[in-house]
N, C-alpha and C positions, 0 to 999 in steps of 0.2 A: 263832818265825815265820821262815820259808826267804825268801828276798830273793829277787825278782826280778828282780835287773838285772841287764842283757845281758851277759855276757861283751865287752871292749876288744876291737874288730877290731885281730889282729897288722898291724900296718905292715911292706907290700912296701918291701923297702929293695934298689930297682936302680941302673943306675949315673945314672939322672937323681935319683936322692934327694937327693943335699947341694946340686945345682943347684938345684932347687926350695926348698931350704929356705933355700938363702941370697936368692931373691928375694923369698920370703915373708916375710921377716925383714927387707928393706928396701932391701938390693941389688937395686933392678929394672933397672938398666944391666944385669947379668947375662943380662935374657931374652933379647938381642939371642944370645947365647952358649946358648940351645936353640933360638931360629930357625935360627944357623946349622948345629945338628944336626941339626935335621929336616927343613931348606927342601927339600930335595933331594928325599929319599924322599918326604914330602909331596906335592911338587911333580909327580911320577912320578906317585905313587899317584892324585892329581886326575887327571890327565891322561888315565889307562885310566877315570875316571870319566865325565868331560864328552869331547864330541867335539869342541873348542874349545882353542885354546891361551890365549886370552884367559880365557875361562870358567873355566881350567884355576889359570889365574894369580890369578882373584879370590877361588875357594872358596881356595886358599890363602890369604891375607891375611886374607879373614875367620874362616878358622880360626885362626891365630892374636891376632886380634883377638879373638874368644871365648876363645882359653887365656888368652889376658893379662886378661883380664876377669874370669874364674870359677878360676883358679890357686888363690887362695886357700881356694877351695870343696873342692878336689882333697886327700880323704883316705888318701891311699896304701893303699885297698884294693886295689888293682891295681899292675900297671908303669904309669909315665907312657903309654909307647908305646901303649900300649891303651888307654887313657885318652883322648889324642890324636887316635885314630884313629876313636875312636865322637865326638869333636868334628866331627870329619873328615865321616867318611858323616852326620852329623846335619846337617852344612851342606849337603851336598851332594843331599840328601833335601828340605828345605827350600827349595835354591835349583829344583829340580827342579818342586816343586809351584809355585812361583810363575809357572813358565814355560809354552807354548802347545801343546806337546807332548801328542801324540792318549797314551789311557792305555794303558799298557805290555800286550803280551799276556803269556798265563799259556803258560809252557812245560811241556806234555804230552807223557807217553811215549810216546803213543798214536800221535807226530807220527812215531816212528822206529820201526824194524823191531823186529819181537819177538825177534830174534840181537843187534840193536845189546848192546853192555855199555860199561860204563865202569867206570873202577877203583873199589875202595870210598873210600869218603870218607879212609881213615887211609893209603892208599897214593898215593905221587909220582905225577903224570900221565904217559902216553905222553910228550907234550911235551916235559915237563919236563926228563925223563930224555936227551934228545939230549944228542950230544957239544956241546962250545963253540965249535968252529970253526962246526959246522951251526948253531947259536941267533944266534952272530954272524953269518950272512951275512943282509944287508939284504933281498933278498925272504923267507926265511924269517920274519926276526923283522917286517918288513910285515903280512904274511897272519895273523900271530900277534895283532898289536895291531888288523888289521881284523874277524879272528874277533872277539875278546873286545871289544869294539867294538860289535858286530851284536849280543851276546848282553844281554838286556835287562834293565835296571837292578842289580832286586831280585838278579837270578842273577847278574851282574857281579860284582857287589859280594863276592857269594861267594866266585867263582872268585880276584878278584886278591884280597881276603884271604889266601885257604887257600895258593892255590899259586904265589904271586909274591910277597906280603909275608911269609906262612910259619905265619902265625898258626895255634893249632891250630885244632878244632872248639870246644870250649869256650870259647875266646878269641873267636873270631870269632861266635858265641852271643851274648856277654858285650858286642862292641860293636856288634852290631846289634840287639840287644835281642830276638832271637826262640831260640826252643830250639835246643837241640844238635841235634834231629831234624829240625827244618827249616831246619838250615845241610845237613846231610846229603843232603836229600831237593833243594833247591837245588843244589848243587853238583854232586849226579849228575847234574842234568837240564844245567844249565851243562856240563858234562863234555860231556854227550853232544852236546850243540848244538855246542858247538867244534868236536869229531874231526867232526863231520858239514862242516863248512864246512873244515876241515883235511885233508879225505879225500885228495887228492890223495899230500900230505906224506905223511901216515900210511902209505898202500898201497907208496909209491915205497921205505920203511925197510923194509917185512917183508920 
């Protein structure tokens, strides 16, 4: 008689593995020492989430307050980072519905011209690609955080995954919990809402 059981999911071994495993193991003084690896980017990444600095400040804390709570639950199928991150937009998803906020509209192609394009999902944005001097000057990078800002939730959430935290399509699948083809179909449509609010920028480079 052939067995049935599931092949052992291989364990991602990144470089938060031995961190997490010495917490698990009993060293929890240790978490303080992956708060201070992620507070930051975390704290970033909220920030282009809520339009609130406060807001910005609390979905952090209670993301971390969820890791340190469910850690133990976390079987290195994934990287921590990704891991993190769908704690992250799950908070941030959560804290959203509880609030008073009219429902998000749905972004249509229909809204932009049938010449509009935006790059495929697997390549770097316009944006993106700017020199460093140009991304560092503070009205560019303003008009950049009020673009992505304006662009609404679900497609947010896209955009700064894919091309500001770096995550792939799969990955970013993987922590929002919807298919690869509608991070894709998302992310165009986010693409194209941006350069539309960014048109100035954009015209002034070609």
């Amino acid at each position: 008689m052939t067995s049935t059981k599931k092949p052992k999911q291989r364990k991602v071994k990144d470089e938060d593995f031995d961190l997490i495993q010495a917490i698990n193991s009993g060293q929890v003084e240790r978490f303080r020492d992956l708060v201070k690896r992620y507070e930051q980017k975390l704290y970033n990444f909220s920030l282009r989430m809520c339009r609130d600095q406060r807001d910005a400040e609390d979905m952090v804390q209670d993301t971390f307050l969820n890791v340190f709570r469910y850690l133990k639950d976390f079987r290195y199928e994934t990287k921590f980072k990704n891991w993190l991150y769908k704690v992250g937009t799950s908070t941030c998803i959560k804290k959203r519905r509880k609030s008073k906020f009219a429902p998000e509209k749905e972004l249509s192609l229909d809204e932009f011209r049938p010449n509009d394009e935006a790059e495929p999902p697997d390549q770097v944005p316009e944006w993106a690609l700017m020199p460093l001097d140009k991304l560092l000057n503070e009205e560019l990078a303003g008009a950049i955080n009020r673009g992505i800002l304006s662009i609404p939730e679900k497609y947010r959430m896209v955009i700064v995954l894919r091309d500001i935290e770096g995550f792939s399509t799969a990955e970013t699948a993987q922590i929002l919990n919807i298919s690869p083809a509608n991070v894709k179909v998302r992310l165009h449509r986010a693409r194209l809402f941006l350069r539309d609010k960014m048109k100035g920028y954009f015209e002034n480079e070609q």
